[in-house]
C-alpha positions in Angstrom: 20.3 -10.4 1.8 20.9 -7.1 3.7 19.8 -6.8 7.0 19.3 -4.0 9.4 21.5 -2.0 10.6 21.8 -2.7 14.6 24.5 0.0 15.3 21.9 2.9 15.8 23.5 4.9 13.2 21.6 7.9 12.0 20.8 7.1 8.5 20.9 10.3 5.9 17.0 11.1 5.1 15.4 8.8 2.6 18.6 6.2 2.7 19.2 3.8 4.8 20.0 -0.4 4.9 17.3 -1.2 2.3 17.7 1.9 0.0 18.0 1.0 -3.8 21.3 -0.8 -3.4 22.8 1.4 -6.2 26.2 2.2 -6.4 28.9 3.0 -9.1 28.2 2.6 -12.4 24.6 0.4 -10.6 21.6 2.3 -12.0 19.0 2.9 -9.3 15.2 1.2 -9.4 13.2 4.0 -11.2 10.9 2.4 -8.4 12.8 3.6 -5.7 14.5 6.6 -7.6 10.7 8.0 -8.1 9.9 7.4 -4.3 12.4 9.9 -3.0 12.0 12.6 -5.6 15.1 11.3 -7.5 15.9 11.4 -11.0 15.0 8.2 -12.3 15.6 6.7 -16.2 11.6 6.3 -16.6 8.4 6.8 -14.8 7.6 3.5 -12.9 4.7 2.3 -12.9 3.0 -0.8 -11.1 -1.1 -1.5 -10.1 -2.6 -2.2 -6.8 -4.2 -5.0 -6.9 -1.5 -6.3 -10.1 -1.8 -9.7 -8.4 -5.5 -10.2 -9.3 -8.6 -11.9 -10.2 -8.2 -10.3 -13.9 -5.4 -12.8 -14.9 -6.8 -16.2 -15.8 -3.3 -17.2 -14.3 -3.9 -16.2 -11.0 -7.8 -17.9 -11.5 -6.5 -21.1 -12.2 -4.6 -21.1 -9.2 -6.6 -19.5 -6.8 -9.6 -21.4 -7.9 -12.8 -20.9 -5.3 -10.0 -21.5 -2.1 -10.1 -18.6 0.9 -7.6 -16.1 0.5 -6.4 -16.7 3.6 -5.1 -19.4 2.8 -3.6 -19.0 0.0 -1.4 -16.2 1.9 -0.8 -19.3 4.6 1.1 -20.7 1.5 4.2 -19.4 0.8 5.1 -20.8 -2.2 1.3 -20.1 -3.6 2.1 -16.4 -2.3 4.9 -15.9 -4.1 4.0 -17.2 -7.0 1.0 -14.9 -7.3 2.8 -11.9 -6.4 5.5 -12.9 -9.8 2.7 -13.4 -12.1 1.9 -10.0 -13.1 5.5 -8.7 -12.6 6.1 -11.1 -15.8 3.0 -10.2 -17.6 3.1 -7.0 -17.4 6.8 -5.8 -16.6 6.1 -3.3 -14.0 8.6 -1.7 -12.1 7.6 -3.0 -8.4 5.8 -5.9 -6.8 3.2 -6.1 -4.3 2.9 -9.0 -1.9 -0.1 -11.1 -2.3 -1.7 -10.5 1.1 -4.8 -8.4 2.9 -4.7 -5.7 5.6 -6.6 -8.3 7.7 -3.6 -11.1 8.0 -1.9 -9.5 11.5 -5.7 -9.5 13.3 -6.8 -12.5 12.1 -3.6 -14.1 13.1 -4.2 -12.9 16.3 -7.7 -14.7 17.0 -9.7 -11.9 16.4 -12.7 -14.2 14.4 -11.7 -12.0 11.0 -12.5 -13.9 7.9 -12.2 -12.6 4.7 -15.6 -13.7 2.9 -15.6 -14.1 -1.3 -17.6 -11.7 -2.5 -17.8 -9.3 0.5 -14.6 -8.5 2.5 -13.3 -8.7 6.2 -15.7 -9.8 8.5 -15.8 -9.9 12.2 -17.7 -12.4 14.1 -17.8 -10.5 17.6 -17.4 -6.7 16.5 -15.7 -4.4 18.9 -18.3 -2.0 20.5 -16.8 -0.9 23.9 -13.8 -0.8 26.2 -14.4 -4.2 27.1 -13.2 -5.5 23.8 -9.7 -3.6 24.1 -9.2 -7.0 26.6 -9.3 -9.2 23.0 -6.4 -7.2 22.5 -2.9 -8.8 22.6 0.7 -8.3 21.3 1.2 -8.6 17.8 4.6 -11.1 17.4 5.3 -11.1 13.4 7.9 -14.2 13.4 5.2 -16.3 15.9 1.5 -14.8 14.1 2.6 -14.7 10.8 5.6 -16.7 9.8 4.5 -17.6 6.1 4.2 -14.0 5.2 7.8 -13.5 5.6 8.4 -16.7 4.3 6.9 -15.7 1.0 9.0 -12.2 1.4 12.2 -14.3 1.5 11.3 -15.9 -1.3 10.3 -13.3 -3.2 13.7 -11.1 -2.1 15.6 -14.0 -3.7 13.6 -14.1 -6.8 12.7 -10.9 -8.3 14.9 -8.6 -10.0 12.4 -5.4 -9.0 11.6 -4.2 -5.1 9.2 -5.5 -3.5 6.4 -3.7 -1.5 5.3 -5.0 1.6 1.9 -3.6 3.6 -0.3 -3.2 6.0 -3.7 -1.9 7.3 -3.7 1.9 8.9 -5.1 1.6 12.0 -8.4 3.5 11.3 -9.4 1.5 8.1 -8.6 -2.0 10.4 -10.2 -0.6 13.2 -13.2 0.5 11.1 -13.6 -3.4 10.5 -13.2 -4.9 13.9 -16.0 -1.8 14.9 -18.5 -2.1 12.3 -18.0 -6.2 11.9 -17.3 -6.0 8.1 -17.1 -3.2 5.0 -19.3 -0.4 5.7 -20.8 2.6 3.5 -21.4 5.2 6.6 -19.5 4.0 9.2 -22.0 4.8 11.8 -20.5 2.8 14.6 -17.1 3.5 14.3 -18.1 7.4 14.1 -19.9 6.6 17.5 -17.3 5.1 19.2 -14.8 7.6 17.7 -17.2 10.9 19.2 -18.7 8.9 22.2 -16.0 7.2 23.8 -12.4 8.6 22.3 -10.4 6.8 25.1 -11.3 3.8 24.0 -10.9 5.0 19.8 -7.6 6.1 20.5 -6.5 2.7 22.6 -7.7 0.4 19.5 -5.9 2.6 17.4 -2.6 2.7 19.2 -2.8 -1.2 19.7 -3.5 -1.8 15.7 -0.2 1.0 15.1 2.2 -1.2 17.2 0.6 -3.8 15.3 1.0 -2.7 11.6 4.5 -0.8 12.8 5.7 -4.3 13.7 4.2 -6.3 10.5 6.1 -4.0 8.3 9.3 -3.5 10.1 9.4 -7.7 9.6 8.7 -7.4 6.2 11.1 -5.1 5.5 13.9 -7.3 7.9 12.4 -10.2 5.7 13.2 -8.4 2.2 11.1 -6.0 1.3 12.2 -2.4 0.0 9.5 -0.2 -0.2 5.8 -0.6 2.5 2.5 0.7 1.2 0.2 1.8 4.6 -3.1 1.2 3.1 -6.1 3.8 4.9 -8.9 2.4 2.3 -11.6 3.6 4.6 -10.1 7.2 5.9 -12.1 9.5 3.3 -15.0 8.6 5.0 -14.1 10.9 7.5 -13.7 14.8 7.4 -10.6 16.8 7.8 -11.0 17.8 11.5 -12.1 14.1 12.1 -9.2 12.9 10.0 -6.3 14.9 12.6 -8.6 13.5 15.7 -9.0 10.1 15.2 -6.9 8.7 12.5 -3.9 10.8 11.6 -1.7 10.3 15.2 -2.0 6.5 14.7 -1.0 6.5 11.0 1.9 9.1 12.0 3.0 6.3 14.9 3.7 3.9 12.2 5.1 5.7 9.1 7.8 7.6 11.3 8.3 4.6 13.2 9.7 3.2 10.0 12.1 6.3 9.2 15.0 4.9 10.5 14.7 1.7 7.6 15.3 4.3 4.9 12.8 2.5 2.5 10.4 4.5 1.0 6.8 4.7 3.1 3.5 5.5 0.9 0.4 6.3 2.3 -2.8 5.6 0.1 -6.7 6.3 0.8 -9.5 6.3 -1.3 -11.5 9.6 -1.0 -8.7 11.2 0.5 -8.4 14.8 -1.9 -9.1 16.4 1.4 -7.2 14.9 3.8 -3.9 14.7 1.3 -1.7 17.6 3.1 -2.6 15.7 6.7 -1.6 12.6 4.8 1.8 13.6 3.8 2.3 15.1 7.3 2.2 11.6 8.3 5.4 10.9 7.7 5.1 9.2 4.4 7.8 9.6 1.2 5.2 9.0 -1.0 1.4 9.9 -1.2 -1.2 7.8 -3.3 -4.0 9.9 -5.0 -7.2 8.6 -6.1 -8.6 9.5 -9.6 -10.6 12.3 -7.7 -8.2 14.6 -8.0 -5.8 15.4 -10.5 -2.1 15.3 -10.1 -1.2 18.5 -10.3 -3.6 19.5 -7.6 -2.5 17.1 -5.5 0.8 19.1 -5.7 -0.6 21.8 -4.8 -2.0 20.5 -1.8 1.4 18.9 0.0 4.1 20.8 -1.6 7.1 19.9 -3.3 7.2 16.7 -1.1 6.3 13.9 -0.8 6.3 12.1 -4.2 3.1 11.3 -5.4 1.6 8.2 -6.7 -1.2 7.7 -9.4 -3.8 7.8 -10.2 -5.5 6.8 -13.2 -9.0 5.8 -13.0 -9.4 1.6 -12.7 -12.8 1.9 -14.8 -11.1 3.8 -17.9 -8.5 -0.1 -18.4 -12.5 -1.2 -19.3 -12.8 1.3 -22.2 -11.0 0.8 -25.7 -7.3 1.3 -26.3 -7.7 4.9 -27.8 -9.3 6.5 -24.5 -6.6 4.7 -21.9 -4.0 5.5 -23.8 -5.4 9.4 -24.1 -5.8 9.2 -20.1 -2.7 7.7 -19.7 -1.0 10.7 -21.0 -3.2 13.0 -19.3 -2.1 11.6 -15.9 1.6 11.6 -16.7 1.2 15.0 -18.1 -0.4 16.3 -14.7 3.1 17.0 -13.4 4.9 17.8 -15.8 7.2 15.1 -16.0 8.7 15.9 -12.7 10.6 13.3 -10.6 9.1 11.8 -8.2 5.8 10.4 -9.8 5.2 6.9 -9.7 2.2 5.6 -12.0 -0.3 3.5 -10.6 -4.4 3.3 -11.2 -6.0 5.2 -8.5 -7.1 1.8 -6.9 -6.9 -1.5 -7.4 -7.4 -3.0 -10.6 -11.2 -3.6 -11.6 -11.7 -7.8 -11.9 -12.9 -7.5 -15.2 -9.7 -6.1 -16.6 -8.1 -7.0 -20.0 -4.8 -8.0 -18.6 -3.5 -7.0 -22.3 -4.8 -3.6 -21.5 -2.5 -3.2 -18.1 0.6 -4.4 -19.9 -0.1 -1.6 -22.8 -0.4 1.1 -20.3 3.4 -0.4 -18.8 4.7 0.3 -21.9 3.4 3.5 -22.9 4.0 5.0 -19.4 7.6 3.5 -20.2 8.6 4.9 -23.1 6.6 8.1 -23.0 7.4 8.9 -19.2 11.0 8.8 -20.2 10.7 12.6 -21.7 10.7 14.8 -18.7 11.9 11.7 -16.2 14.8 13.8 -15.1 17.2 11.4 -16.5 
């Protein structure tokens, strides 16, 4: 396994120590190719949430136990994060993990509850709470996460994508005490007491920079920063209160040379803020099409998406007609990577995902840049 470069050499933009590992005559990841605007023998495509409740193979192993600690299991966590990479043949893997693992870790009483999300027994509400606060040590906290990223580095033959929480959509959690549709309290702490907002924020970016630079150390060739929760919030609020924290982590992964993608839900608005960032790659929602996502941050980063999770429900004809609606958005382009534009809806027909692989496959090859 490669391991990080400890020289301080200045790495070329978008390569680095855990770049694609191509060389002569070694085709590149279309994965990876895609990531950095490369030319790349196909579209790629993979889903968020691949490594799901819609396979009954994942059910049977998962049965009713706590997530949590099925992610405490290395072996369990790899295996779930290899099922659908065999079902459905997509060109990257997501670890089987949540954006809560580093804070719960860290004795903040965060549960993940079936049927409802994170939840927080004592909420934070004041400065007070920044005390709860402590230095997040991935190798001490969290050693069966990169555990399972070992394994997985020695097992698959696509890259793996490791994550973590942006520090608004974790600190959302630990404010509000679980998911929330208006956000109210961590919109008054934000406005009332901004000190205090910007000192959760900063602690949860050293936390989530330090997550994903060990999982990257561990394996891992690509990280996802997932900001679920940052549409709730408006442009101006967006720059204020969320965008310097998520910039603290992305660039402070720039010198790993693997690609960084930054995904929201709701986020049309805030997609030109998102790419300034500092992320390679920029996940759109099915709000907005493609080609006006473009539009809005230029001719980089690449962009990821964004089909809509509820069409995988409808019958073969109409995915199949959206699915070439979505990679016709940009034209064929390089640098599109095909994913839903969330995660994959429970009820899925896990026949339908590994259809869409293979027509995004062969049809995304016209136009690939290849």
């Amino acid at each position: 396994m490669r391991t990080l470069d400890a020289g301080g050499e200045t790495l070329e933009p978008g390569r680095g120590p855990h770049d694609s590992g191509a060389g002569a005559g070694v085709e590149e990841p279309p994965f990876l190719a895609a990531c950095f605007g490369r030319p790349a023998s196909r579209v790629p495509v993979w889903f968020m949430r691949q490594a799901g409740r819609s396979l009954p193979e994942y059910r049977a192993l998962r049965r009713d136990g706590a997530i949590l600690d099925a992610i405490r299991n290395p072996e369990l966590a790899a295996e779930l994060t290899l099922q659908p990479v065999r079902r459905y043949g997509v060109d990257a893997a997501i670890l089987f993990s949540d954006i809560v693992v580093p804070v719960a870790a860290m004795g903040l009483g965060v549960d993940v509850v079936a049927g409802r999300g994170p939840v927080v027994a004592e909420p934070f509400r004041s400065e007070a709470d920044l005390g709860r606060l402590r230095p997040f040590a991935p190798e001490i906290d969290t050693p069966y996460v990169l555990e399972t990223v070992r394994i997985l580095a020695g097992e698959l033959d696509v890259p793996l994508i490791g994550f973590a929480g942006a520090p608004f959509t974790v600190a959302s959690y630990l404010v509000e005490g679980g998911p929330s549709r208006t956000f109210a309290a961590t919109k008054r702490l934000m406005t009332s007491d901004p000190e205090t907002w910007h000192a959760l924020t900063d602690a949860l970016a050293e936390t989530a920079l330090a997550f994903l630079r060990a999982q990257v150390a561990a394996g891992a060739r690509a990280v996802q920063l997932f900001d679920s929760w940052a549409g709730a919030l408006s442009p101006a609020q967006y720059r204020a209160a969320a965008l310097p924290a998520a910039r603290k982590v992305l660039e402070g992964l720039a010198d790993l040379g693997v690609p960084r993608i930054h995904f929201g839900v709701g986020t049309g608005e805030l997609l030109a803020d998102m790419a300034a960032a500092g992320a390679d790659v920029v996940g759109v929602d099915w709000r907005v099409p493609l080609s006006v996502a473009r539009r809005r941050v230029g001719e980089r980063p690449a962009l990821q998406g964004n089909l809509d999770p509820a069409i995988c429900l409808a019958p073969w004809e109409v995915v199949q007609r959206e699915c070439r609606s979505v990679l016709a958005e940009l034209g064929g382009e390089p640098g599109h990577v095909f994913n839903l534009g969330h995660g994959v809806l429970p009820e899925t027909d896990p026949d339908i995902l590994a259809r869409v692989v293979d027509l995004v496959h062969e049809e995304g090859r016209r136009g690939s840049g290849a």
